[in-house]
C-alpha positions as a Markdown table, in Angstrom:
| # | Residue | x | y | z |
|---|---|---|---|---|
| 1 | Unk | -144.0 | 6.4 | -81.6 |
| 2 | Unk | -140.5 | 4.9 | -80.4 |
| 3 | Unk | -137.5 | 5.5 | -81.4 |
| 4 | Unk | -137.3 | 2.1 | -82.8 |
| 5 | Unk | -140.7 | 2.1 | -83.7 |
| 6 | Unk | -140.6 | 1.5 | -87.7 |
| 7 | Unk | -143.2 | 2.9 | -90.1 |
| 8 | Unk | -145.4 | 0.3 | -91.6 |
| 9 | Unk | -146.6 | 1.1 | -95.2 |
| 10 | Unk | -150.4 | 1.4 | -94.5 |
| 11 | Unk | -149.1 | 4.2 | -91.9 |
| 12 | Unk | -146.9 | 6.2 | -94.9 |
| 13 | Unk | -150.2 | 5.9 | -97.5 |
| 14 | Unk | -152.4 | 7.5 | -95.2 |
| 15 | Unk | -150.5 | 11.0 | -94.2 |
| 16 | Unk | -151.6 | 13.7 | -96.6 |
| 17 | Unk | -149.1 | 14.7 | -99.3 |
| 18 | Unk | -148.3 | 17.9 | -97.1 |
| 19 | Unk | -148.2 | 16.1 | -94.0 |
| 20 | Unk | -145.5 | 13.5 | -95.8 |
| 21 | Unk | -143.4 | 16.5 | -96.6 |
| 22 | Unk | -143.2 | 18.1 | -93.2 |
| 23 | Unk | -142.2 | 14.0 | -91.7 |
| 24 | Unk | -139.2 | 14.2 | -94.3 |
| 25 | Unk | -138.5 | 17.0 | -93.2 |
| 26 | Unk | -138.4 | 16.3 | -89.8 |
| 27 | Unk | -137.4 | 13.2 | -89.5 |
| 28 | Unk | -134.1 | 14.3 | -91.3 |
| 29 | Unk | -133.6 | 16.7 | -89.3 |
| 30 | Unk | -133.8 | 13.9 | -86.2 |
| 31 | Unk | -131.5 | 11.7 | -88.5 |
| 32 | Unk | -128.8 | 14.3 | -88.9 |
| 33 | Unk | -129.4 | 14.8 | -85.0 |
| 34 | Unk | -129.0 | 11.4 | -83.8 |
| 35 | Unk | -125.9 | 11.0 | -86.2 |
| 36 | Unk | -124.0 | 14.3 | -84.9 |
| 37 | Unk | -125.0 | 12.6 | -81.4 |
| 38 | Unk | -123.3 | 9.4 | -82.6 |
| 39 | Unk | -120.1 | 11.5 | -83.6 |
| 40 | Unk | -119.6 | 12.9 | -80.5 |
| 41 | Unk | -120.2 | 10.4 | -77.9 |
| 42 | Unk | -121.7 | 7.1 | -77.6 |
| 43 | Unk | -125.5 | 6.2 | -78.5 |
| 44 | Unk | -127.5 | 4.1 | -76.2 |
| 45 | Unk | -128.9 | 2.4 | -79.4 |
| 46 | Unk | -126.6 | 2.7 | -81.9 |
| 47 | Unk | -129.2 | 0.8 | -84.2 |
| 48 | Unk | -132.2 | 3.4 | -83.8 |
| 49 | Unk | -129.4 | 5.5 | -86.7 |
| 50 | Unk | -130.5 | 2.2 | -89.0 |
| 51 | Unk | -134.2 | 2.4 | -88.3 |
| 52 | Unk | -134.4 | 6.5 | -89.0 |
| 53 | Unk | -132.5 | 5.8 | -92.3 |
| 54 | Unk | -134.5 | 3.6 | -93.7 |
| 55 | Unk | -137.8 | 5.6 | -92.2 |
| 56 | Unk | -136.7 | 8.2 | -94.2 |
| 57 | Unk | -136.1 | 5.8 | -97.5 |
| 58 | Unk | -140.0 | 4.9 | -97.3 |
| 59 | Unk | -140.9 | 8.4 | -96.9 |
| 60 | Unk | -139.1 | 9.4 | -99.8 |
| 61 | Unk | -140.3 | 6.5 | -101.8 |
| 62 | Unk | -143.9 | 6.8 | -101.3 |
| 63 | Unk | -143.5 | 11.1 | -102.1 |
| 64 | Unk | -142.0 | 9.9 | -105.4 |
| 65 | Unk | -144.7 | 7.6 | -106.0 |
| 66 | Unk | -147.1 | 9.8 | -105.5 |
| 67 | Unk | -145.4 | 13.1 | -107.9 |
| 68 | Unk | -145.1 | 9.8 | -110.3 |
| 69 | Unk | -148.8 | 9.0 | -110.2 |
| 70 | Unk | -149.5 | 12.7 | -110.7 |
| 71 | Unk | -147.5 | 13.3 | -113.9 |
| 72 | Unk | -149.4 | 10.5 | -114.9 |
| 73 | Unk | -152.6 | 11.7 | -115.0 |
């Protein structure tokens, strides 16, 4: 996937919960990466910081969605 490549929702609801974990995970890490990169010289696409950021956001949203649908059963 690109670097600029967002995640479509269809794509989030199909990873395994564990699976969703380990993308947060990772994809933070990238996040903090790209914005230490940022910090310290230029980017070649500043905008790809945007796109991470909001990756992330879905992530985290559909995680919580799911822990929500579990307490609810």
């Amino acid at each position: 996937m690109g670097v600029n490549k967002k995640l479509n929702h269809e794509d989030i609801r199909q990873f395994v919960t564990e699976d969703l974990v380990a993308k947060i995970t990772a994809d933070k890490a990238a996040l903090d990466k790209l914005r230490f990169n940022h910090a310290v010289s230029s980017l070649d696409n500043p905008a790809s910081i945007r796109v991470k950021r909001r990756d992330v956001a879905r992530l985290i949203t559909e995680m919580a969605k799911r822990t929500k649908e579990s307490k609810a059963k």
